[in-house]
N, C-alpha and C positions, 0 to 999 in steps of 0.2 A: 099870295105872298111873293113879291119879287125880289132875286137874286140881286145883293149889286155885288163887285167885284172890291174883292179884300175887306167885305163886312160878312160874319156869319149871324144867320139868321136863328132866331128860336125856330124851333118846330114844337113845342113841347108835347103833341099827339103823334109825335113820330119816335117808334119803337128802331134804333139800328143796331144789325147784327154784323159786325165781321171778324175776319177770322184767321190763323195762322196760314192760311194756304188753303189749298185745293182741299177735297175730301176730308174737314175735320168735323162737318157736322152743323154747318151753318144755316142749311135748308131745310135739314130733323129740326134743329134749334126752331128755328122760324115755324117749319109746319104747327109743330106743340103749340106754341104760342098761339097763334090762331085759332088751331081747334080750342086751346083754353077760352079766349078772349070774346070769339064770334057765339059763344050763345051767351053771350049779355049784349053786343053793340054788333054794329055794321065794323068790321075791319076791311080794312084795304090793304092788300098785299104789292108790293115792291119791288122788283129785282134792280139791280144796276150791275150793267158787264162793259169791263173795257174792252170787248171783241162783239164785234159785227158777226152775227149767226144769220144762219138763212131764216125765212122768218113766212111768214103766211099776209100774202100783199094783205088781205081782209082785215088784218089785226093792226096794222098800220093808221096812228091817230097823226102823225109827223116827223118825213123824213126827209133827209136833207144830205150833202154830203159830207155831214161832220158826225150824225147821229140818227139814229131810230128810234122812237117812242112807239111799242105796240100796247095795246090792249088786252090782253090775253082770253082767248074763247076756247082754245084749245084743249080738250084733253090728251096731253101725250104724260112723256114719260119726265121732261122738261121741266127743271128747278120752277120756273113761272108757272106751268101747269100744276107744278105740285102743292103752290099756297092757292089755287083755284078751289084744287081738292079738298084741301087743307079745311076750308071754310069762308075764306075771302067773298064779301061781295064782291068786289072786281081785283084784276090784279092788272099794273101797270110792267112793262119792262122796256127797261133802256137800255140802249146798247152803245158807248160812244167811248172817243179817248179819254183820259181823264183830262186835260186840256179846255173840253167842249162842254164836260161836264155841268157847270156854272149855269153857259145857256140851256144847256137840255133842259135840264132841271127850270132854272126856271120858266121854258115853256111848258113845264110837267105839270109844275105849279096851278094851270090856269082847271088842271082836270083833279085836281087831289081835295078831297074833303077835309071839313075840321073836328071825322071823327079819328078815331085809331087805325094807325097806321105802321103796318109792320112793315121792315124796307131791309136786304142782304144786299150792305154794299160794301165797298173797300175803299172806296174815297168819299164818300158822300161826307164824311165827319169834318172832312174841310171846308168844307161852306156852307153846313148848319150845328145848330146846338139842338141834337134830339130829346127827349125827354127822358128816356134813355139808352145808353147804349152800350151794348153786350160786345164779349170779345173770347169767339170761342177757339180753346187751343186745346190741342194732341196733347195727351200725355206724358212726359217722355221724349218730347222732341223740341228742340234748340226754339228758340222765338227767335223765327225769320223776320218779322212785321211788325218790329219795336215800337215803330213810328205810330203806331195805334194807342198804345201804352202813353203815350204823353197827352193823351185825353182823356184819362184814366175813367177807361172804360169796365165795365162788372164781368170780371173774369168767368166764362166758364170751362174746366174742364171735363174733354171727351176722354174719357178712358180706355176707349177702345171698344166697351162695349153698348156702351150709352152716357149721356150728358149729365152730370151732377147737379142737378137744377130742381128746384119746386115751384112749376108754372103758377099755381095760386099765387107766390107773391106779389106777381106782374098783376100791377092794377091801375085803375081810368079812373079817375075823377077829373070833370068837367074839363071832357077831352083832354087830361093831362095826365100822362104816366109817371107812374110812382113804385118805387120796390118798399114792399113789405118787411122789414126785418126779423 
Protein backbone atom coordinates (compact mmCIF):
# COMPACT_ATOMS: atom_id res chain seq x y z
CA UNK A 1 0.00 0.00 0.00
CA UNK A 2 1.54 3.37 -0.93
CA UNK A 3 1.74 6.48 1.11
CA UNK A 4 0.80 9.63 -1.10
CA UNK A 5 1.02 12.88 0.82
CA UNK A 6 -2.09 14.65 2.45
CA UNK A 7 -4.32 11.33 1.68
CA UNK A 8 -4.47 8.86 4.77
CA UNK A 9 -4.70 5.46 3.93
CA UNK A 10 -6.89 2.45 5.62
CA UNK A 11 -4.72 -0.07 7.19
CA UNK A 12 -7.64 -1.79 8.76
CA UNK A 13 -5.12 -4.91 9.90
CA UNK A 14 -3.12 -2.29 11.61
CA UNK A 15 -3.73 -2.40 15.55
CA UNK A 16 -2.08 1.57 16.84
CA UNK A 17 -1.03 2.24 20.20
CA UNK A 18 -0.16 5.80 21.58
CA UNK A 19 0.25 7.37 24.36
CA UNK A 20 0.35 10.39 26.94
CA UNK A 21 4.16 10.38 27.08
CA UNK A 22 7.01 8.38 28.01
CA UNK A 23 6.53 5.53 30.62
CA UNK A 24 2.62 5.09 30.49
CA UNK A 25 2.39 1.66 29.42
CA UNK A 26 2.26 1.56 25.72
CA UNK A 27 4.67 -1.43 25.12
CA UNK A 28 2.83 -3.58 28.30
CA UNK A 29 -0.19 -2.31 26.19
CA UNK A 30 1.27 -3.74 22.93
CA UNK A 31 3.05 -6.70 24.49
CA UNK A 32 -0.62 -8.19 25.83
CA UNK A 33 -2.01 -7.68 22.80
CA UNK A 34 0.35 -9.89 20.98
CA UNK A 35 0.59 -12.41 23.34
CA UNK A 36 -3.47 -12.29 23.20
CA UNK A 37 -3.61 -12.13 19.37
CA UNK A 38 -0.27 -14.47 18.14
CA UNK A 39 -1.87 -17.88 19.20
CA UNK A 40 -4.59 -17.56 16.65
CA UNK A 41 -2.63 -15.41 13.50
CA UNK A 42 0.97 -14.39 12.58
CA UNK A 43 1.10 -10.79 14.19
CA UNK A 44 3.60 -8.38 13.26
CA UNK A 45 4.97 -6.14 15.67
CA UNK A 46 5.81 -2.31 14.92
CA UNK A 47 7.81 0.33 16.79
CA UNK A 48 8.02 3.95 15.42
CA UNK A 49 10.55 6.38 17.29
CA UNK A 50 11.16 10.10 16.28
CA UNK A 51 14.94 9.52 17.55
CA UNK A 52 17.69 7.72 15.79
CA UNK A 53 19.21 4.91 18.51
CA UNK A 54 22.29 2.97 17.88
CA UNK A 55 21.02 0.12 16.17
CA UNK A 56 22.69 -3.36 15.17
CA UNK A 57 24.12 -2.68 11.24
CA UNK A 58 22.63 -6.74 10.70
CA UNK A 59 19.11 -5.59 11.41
CA UNK A 60 19.26 -2.86 8.94
CA UNK A 61 16.46 -3.42 5.91
CA UNK A 62 16.94 0.67 4.90
CA UNK A 63 18.75 3.48 5.80
CA UNK A 64 19.21 6.56 4.54
CA UNK A 65 19.91 10.02 6.06
CA UNK A 66 16.39 10.79 6.94
CA UNK A 67 15.53 7.25 8.64
CA UNK A 68 16.21 3.78 9.69
CA UNK A 69 13.96 0.70 8.96
CA UNK A 70 15.50 -2.30 11.16
CA UNK A 71 14.22 -5.72 11.43
CA UNK A 72 14.53 -6.74 14.83
CA UNK A 73 16.47 -10.29 15.62
CA UNK A 74 17.49 -9.04 18.82
CA UNK A 75 16.85 -10.08 22.13
CA UNK A 76 17.71 -7.13 24.41
CA UNK A 77 15.82 -5.34 26.91
CA UNK A 78 14.53 -2.87 23.92
CA UNK A 79 10.66 -1.87 23.44
CA UNK A 80 11.18 -3.64 19.72
CA UNK A 81 12.78 -6.70 21.32
CA UNK A 82 10.02 -6.83 23.76
CA UNK A 83 6.92 -7.47 21.00
CA UNK A 84 9.81 -10.09 19.51
CA UNK A 85 9.24 -11.68 22.85
CA UNK A 86 5.88 -10.73 23.08
CA UNK A 87 5.09 -13.31 20.21
CA UNK A 88 5.47 -11.33 16.95
CA UNK A 89 6.44 -13.18 14.10
CA UNK A 90 8.78 -10.51 12.98
CA UNK A 91 9.01 -6.95 14.38
CA UNK A 92 9.80 -3.88 12.13
CA UNK A 93 11.37 -0.53 13.92
CA UNK A 94 11.58 2.82 12.57
CA UNK A 95 13.47 5.28 13.61
CA UNK A 96 12.95 8.88 11.78
CA UNK A 97 11.59 12.57 12.15
CA UNK A 98 8.28 12.79 11.96
CA UNK A 99 8.62 15.02 8.80
CA UNK A 100 10.15 11.66 6.83
CA UNK A 101 7.74 9.66 8.34
CA UNK A 102 5.30 9.49 5.19
CA UNK A 103 8.30 8.11 3.25
CA UNK A 104 9.61 5.72 5.71
CA UNK A 105 6.59 4.27 6.09
CA UNK A 106 5.93 3.95 2.90
CA UNK A 107 9.12 2.21 2.01
CA UNK A 108 8.03 -0.05 5.21
CA UNK A 109 4.96 -0.70 3.39
CA UNK A 110 6.88 -2.94 0.68
CA UNK A 111 7.92 -5.52 3.88
CA UNK A 112 4.44 -5.46 6.03
CA UNK A 113 1.87 -8.25 5.60
CA UNK A 114 -1.92 -8.19 5.29
CA UNK A 115 -2.13 -10.16 8.44
CA UNK A 116 -2.41 -8.27 12.11
CA UNK A 117 -0.36 -5.91 12.82
CA UNK A 118 0.35 -4.23 16.11
CA UNK A 119 2.34 -0.78 15.77
CA UNK A 120 3.49 1.96 19.13
CA UNK A 121 3.63 4.97 17.34
CA UNK A 122 3.00 8.84 18.14
CA UNK A 123 2.50 10.02 14.58
CA UNK A 124 1.64 7.28 12.57
CA UNK A 125 -2.28 8.27 13.05
CA UNK A 126 -1.51 11.11 10.50
CA UNK A 127 -1.05 9.22 7.59
CA UNK A 128 -3.20 6.09 8.08
CA UNK A 129 -6.65 5.19 9.31
CA UNK A 130 -5.88 1.89 11.52
CA UNK A 131 -8.30 -0.40 12.41
CA UNK A 132 -7.94 0.55 15.45
CA UNK A 133 -6.40 2.60 17.59
CA UNK A 134 -5.79 2.87 21.33
CA UNK A 135 -4.57 5.87 23.52
CA UNK A 136 -2.97 4.87 26.59
CA UNK A 137 -2.89 7.52 29.46
CA UNK A 138 -1.68 8.02 33.35
CA UNK A 139 -4.05 8.24 35.64
CA UNK A 140 -4.10 11.33 37.32
CA UNK A 141 -1.91 13.29 35.12
CA UNK A 142 -2.85 16.44 32.85
CA UNK A 143 -3.41 15.15 28.77
CA UNK A 144 -0.19 16.46 27.47
CA UNK A 145 -1.02 14.79 23.59
CA UNK A 146 -4.52 16.27 22.97
CA UNK A 147 -3.78 16.20 19.50
CA UNK A 148 -4.39 12.41 19.58
CA UNK A 149 -7.81 12.94 21.00
CA UNK A 150 -9.24 14.46 17.77
CA UNK A 151 -8.93 10.96 16.39
CA UNK A 152 -10.77 9.67 18.87
CA UNK A 153 -8.93 6.99 19.68
CA UNK A 154 -10.28 3.95 22.60
CA UNK A 155 -8.94 5.30 25.66
CA UNK A 156 -7.00 3.26 28.04
CA UNK A 157 -6.28 4.00 31.48
CA UNK A 158 -2.87 2.88 33.45
CA UNK A 159 -3.50 3.30 36.96
CA UNK A 160 -0.38 2.97 38.15
CA UNK A 161 -0.44 -0.45 38.67
CA UNK A 162 -1.71 -2.01 35.45
CA UNK A 163 -3.93 -1.17 32.34
CA UNK A 164 -7.85 -1.46 32.56
CA UNK A 165 -8.36 -3.32 29.44
CA UNK A 166 -9.81 -6.90 28.39
CA UNK A 167 -7.47 -8.16 25.57
CA UNK A 168 -10.16 -10.70 24.45
CA UNK A 169 -12.08 -7.85 22.96
CA UNK A 170 -9.33 -7.07 20.34
CA UNK A 171 -10.45 -9.22 17.46
CA UNK A 172 -9.35 -10.07 13.38
CA UNK A 173 -11.74 -10.92 11.10
CA UNK A 174 -10.62 -11.09 7.72
CA UNK A 175 -7.49 -9.32 8.52
CA UNK A 176 -9.56 -6.60 10.08
CA UNK A 177 -9.67 -5.27 13.62
CA UNK A 178 -12.67 -4.91 15.59
CA UNK A 179 -13.31 -4.18 19.53
CA UNK A 180 -15.83 -6.39 21.13
CA UNK A 181 -18.18 -4.57 23.17
Amino acid sequence: MAVKKDTKIDYPNLLLIAGNGRNVGKTYFACRVIESLSKQFPVTGLKITSHIHEHNSDDVLIKNKHYVILQEKQITGKDSSLLLQAGAKQVFFVMTAPEYLPEAFENLSAFLPETPIVCESGGLHEIINPGLFFFIHLKETPVKKAHHLIHHPIIVINDGEKLKFDYNKIQVNNNKFSLVL
